[in-house]
N, C-alpha and C positions, 0 to 999 in steps of 0.2 A: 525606405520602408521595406522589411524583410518582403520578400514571397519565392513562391513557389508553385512546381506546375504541380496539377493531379496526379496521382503517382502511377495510375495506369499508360500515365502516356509519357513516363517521365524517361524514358530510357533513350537510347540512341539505336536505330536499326542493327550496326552491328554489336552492339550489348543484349542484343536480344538471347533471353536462355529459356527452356521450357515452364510452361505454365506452373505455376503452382495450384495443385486443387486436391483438397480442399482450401479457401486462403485462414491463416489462424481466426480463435473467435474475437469477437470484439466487443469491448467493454468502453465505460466512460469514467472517468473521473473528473469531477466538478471542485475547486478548489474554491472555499470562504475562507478569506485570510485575517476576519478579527478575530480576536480578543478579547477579554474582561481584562487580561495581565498578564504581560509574555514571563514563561517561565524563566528561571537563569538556568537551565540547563538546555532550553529549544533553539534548535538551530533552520523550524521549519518558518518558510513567508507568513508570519501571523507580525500583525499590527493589533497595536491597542487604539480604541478609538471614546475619545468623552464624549463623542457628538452620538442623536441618532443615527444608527446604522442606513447609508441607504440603499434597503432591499429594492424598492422597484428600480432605480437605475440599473442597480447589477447587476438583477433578475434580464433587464433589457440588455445588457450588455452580452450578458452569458447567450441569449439567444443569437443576436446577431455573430458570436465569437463563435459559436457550431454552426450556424450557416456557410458561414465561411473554411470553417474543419471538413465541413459537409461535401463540399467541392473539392478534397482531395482526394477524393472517391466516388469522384464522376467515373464511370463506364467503368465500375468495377462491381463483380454481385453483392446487390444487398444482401448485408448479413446481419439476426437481430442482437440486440446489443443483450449480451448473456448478465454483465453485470453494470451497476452503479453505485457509485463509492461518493459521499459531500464527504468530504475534508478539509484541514484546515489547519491553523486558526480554531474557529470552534462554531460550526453551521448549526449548534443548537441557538446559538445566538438567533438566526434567522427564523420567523415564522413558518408555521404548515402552510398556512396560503403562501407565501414566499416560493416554497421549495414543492409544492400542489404546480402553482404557474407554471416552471421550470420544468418540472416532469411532463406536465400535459403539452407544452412547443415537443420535448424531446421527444415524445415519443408520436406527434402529429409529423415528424421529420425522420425518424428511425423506429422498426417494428423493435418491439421487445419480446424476447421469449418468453413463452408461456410461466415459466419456473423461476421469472428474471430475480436475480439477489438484487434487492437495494440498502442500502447501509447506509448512516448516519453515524457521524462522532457525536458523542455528546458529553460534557464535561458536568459531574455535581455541580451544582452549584447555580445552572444555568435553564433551569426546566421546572415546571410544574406537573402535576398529573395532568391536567386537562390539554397540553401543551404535546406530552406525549402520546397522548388519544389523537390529536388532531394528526403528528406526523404517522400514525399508523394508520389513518384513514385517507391519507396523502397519498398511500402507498408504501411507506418505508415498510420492510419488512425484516432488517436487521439492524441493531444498535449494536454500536462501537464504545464502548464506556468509561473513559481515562481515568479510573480509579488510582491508579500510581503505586500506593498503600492505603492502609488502613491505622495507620500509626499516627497519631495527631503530631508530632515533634517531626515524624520524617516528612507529611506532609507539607509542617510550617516550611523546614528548612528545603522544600522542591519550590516553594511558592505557588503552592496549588491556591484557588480560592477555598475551597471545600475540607471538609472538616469530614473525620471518620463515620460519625453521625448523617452526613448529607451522603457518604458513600453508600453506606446501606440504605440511605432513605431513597437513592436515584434507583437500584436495580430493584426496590420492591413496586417504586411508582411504574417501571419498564413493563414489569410483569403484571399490573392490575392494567394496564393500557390494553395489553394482547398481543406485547409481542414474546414469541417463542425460540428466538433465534437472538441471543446475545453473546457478544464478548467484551470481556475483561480487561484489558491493559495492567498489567500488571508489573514494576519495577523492581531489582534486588542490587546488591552493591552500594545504597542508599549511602548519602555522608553520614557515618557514625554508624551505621548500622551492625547490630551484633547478629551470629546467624542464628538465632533461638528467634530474633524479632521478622527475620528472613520468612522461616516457617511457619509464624505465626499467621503473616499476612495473605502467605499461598494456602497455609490451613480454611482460612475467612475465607477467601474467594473462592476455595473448590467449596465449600458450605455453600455458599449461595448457586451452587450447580449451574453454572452457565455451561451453553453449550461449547462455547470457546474460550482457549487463553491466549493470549501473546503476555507470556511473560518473559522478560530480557534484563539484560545489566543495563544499568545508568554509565555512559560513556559520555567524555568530555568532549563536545563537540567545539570546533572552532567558530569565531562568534559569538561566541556565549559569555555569559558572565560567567558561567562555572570554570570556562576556558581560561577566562583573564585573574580571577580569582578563585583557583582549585578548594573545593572544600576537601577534608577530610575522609577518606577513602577507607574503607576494609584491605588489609595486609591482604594481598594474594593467597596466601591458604583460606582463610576465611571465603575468600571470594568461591576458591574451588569447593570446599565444602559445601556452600549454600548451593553452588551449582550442580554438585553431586546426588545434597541429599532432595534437591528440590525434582531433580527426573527421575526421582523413587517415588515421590510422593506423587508426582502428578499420575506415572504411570500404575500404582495403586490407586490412586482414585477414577480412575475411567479415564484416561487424559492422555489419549497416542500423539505422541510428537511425528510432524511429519515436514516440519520445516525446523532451521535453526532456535526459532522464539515461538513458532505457534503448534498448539495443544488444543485438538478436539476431541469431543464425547459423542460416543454414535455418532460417527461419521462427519458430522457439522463442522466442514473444512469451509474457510473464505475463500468461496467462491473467485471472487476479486482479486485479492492477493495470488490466487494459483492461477488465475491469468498471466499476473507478470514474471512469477517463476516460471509457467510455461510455455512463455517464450507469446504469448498472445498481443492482438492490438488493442491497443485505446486510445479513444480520442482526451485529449487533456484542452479541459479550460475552463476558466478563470484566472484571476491574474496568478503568474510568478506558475501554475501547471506545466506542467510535462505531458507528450502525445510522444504514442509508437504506432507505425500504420509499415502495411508491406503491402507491393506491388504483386498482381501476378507472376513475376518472375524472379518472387524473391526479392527482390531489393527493400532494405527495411530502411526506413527515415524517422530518426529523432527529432523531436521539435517541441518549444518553450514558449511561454505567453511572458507578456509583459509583466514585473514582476510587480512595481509598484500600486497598490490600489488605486490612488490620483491619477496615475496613468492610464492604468486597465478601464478607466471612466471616462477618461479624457476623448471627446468624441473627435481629435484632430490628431492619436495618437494610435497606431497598431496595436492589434491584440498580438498580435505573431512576434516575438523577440528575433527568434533564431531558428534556423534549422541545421540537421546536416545529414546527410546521405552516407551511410555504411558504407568503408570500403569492402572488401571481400574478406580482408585479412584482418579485419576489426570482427567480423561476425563468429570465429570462434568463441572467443572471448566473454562478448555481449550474452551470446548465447546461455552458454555453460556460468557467467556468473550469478545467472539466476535458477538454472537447471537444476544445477550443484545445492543448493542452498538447503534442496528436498531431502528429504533421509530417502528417500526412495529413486529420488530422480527423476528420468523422464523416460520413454523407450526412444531409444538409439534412431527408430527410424524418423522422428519429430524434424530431425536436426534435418538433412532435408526438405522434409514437409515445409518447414516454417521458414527455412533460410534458402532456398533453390539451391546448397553446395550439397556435395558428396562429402558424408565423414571419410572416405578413405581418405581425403587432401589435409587430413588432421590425426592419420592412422602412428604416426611414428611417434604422435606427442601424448597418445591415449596409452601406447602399449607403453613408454616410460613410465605413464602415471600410473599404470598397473602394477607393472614392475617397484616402483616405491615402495608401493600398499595402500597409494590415495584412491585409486579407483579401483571397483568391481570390474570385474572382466566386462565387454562392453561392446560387443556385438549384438544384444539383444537391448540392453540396457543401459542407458549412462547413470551411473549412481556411482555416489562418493561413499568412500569404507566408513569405519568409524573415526579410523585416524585420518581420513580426509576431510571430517568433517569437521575433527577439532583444527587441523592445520588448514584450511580453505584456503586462505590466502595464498601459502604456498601451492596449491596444485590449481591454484586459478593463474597463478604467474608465469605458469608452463603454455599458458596460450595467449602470453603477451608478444 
C-alpha cells in the first residue's frame, strides 16, 4: 500500500532549508469519473456506467479519501482552500444533495475563503432547470460547460450526447438558475471542419457572453479512438487561419487571453486553473485525481489516486496510487511548465516563494532563453515572448 509521511516533517535534518512563507494557496479538485459515453477523442479517467451511479458510496469514499489527504498537512498552517473544481467524467451526472454532502464534510474539515470559486463541469444533455437551481444553492458558484460546437455534424462526429439545440438550451437554463460566472469549452480543428464553420461557432458562443472561454484545437490524444482511427483533420493553413482569425475575434469581442486556450471578460479569470499555472497546491481526489502539496521548506510532492472506480470503492483497496517527491533539479522545469503557459507569466520573485530555490541556480538558462527571443527579460518577471509562446515546447526543453 502506497504511503507517505506528512510533508511538514517529511525532510531529513540535514535537508533542512528556510522556511517558506507565505506557503502557496490551496485549492481542491474532486474528480467524478462517469459518463453517459466516453468521447473518441477523451483521453481523461471517465467510465461509462448502465447501472445506477453510486453517489452515496463515493460521496463516502471521497470523504474518507481527504481525511486521509488531510494528514499530509499535519503541523503545517491552515490555509483556506481558495478554490474547488468537480471534474470529470461528468459530476453533472451526480446530484445537488450528492455534491451539497461533499462540500459540507469539506469545509467542516478545511476553512474556505470568503470569495471561495466553486466550479462544476456540466455537459448538455445531462441537467434540468430545477437541477441547476439545486447546484447553485449547493453552493456551486461557477459552471464549466462542454459545449464543443454548435454544429450538429461536428457534434455527431465528436460523439457528444447533445445536439446544438441542448447547447443553447444548457447556458439559458444556467443563467435562469443564477449563476453569473460561466464558461464555455469550446473546440476548433474539428474532423472536417471549414474555417467559416470555425467562426461561426466562436461567433455563437461570444453571443451568449459568457464570462469565460477555453477555446483550443482538438488534438489526438493517445488512447483514444481518434488516436487508433485518425478522422479527417484541417490542412495546417486552415488550422493557422482559424487560429489567427479566431484571437481577433475574441479579442474584439471583450475576450483577453491570458493563458494559451483561456479567454475572459471583465476580468473573470479561473480562479482554479491560475492556481495550477501558478505554481499553487491542491489536494486531488477521487479516483484516477492528481494532488500538489509543498512543505515549508519548499519541497513539492506529486501524488495520484487510484484510478479505477471499482477500486477507488473497494473498501480493501488505497485511495493513494503513487507519489513522488521533487528532486531539486526537476523543479525548474515543473515550475515554469505551468508558469510559461501565461501570456503574462508570473513575477520572478514566485519561483522562490513557491519552490525554496534561488532563480540565480537557473540564471544561465533564462539569459539563453532571452537571448533566443523565448523570454522577456526576467528579473522582475518570468514571461514567455510571443514567439515563446507559439514555440513552448522549445524554451520548456531548455530546463530539462
Amino acid at each position: 500500500m502506497p504511503t507517505f509521511q506528512p510533508l511538514a516533517s517529511s525532510l531529513q535534518p540535514e535537508q533542512a532549508q528556510p522556511t517558506l512563507s507565505p506557503l502557496p494557496p490551496l485549492a481542491a479538485y474532486i474528480h467524478i469519473p462517469w459518463c453517459v459515453k466516453k468521447c473518441p477523442y477523451c483521453d481523461f479517467n471517465s467510465h461509462t456506467s448502465r447501472d445506477a451511479l453510486p453517489e452515496t458510496e463515493y460521496v463516502d469514499a471521497l470523504i474518507e479519501d481527504l481525511e486521509q489527504d488531510l494528514r499530509l498537512l499535519d503541523d503545517l498552517p491552515i490555509r483556506p482552500l481558495t478554490s474547488i473544481f468537480f471534474g470529470g467524467g461528468t459530476p453533472s451526472l451526480f446530484s445537488a444533495a450528492a455534491l451539497d454532502r461533499f462540500l459540507q464534510a469539506l469545509n467542516q474539515r478545511v476553512p474556505f475563503a470568503d470569495d471561495i470559486e466553486i466550479t462544476l463541469e456540466a455537459n448538455p444533455g445531462t441537467f434540468e432547470q430545477a437541477k441547476f437551481r439545486d447546484y447553485r444553492l449547493a453552493g456551486i458558484n461557477r459552471l464549466s460547460i462542454g459545449i464543443q460546437s454548435f454544429n450538429a455534424e461536428h457534434l455527431k462526429a465528436l460523439g457528444r450526447i447533445h445536439d446544438d439545440r441542448e447547447a443553447l438550451g444548457a447556458v439559458d437554463m444556467a443563467r435562469r438558475a443564477g449563476f453569473d460566472n460561466l464558461n464555455l469549452d469550446l473546440m476548433h480543428g474539428l474532423p472536417n471542419q471549414e474555417h467559416a464553420q470555425a467562426m461561426a461557432d466562436l461567433d455563437q458562443a461570444m453571443a451568449l457572453a459568457p464570462e469565460h472561454l477555453s477555446w483550443y484545437q482538438l488534438t489526438l490524444e493517445p488512447n483514444t479512438v481518434f488516436y487508433s482511427r485518425p478522422p479527417t483533420l484541417p490542412e495546417e493553413d486552415i488550422l493557422w487561419s482559424i487560429q489567427e482569425a479566431g484571437l481577433q475575434r475574441l479579442a474584439a469581442g471583450g475576450y483577453a487571453q491570458y493563458e494559451i486556450s483561456a479567454y475572459a471578460r471583465d476580468g473573470r479569470r479561473a480562479r482554479h486553473n491560475l492556481n495550477y499555472w501558478q505554481y499553487g497546491d491542491f489536494l486531488g481526489l477521487g479516483a484516477g485525481a492528481h494532488g500538489k502539496l509543498t512543505n515549508a521548506s519548499g519541497q513539492v510532492q506529486r501524488y495520484w489516486k487510484t484510478r479505477l472506480p471499482k477500486d477507488y470503492l473497494n473498501p480493501d483497496k488505497a485511495y493513494l496510487a503513487g507519489s513522488k517527491t521533487l528532486d531539486t533539479d526537476e523543479l525548474p522545469f515543473d515550475f515554469l511548465m505551468n508558469a510559461l503557459r501565461l501570456v503574462d507569466g508570473v513575477p520572478s520573485a514566485w519561483y522562490a516563494e513557491r519552490t525554496g530555490q534561488s532563480l540565480e541556480q537557473i540564471a544561465d538558462t533564462l539569459n539563453q532563453a532571452e537571448a533566443k527571443g523565448l523570454l522577456e527579460p526576467w528579473r522582475q518577471q518570468l514571461r514567455p515572448t510571443e514567439r515563446g509562446r507559439l514555440f513552448l515546447n522549445d524554451l520548456l526543453e531548455m530546463f530539462l
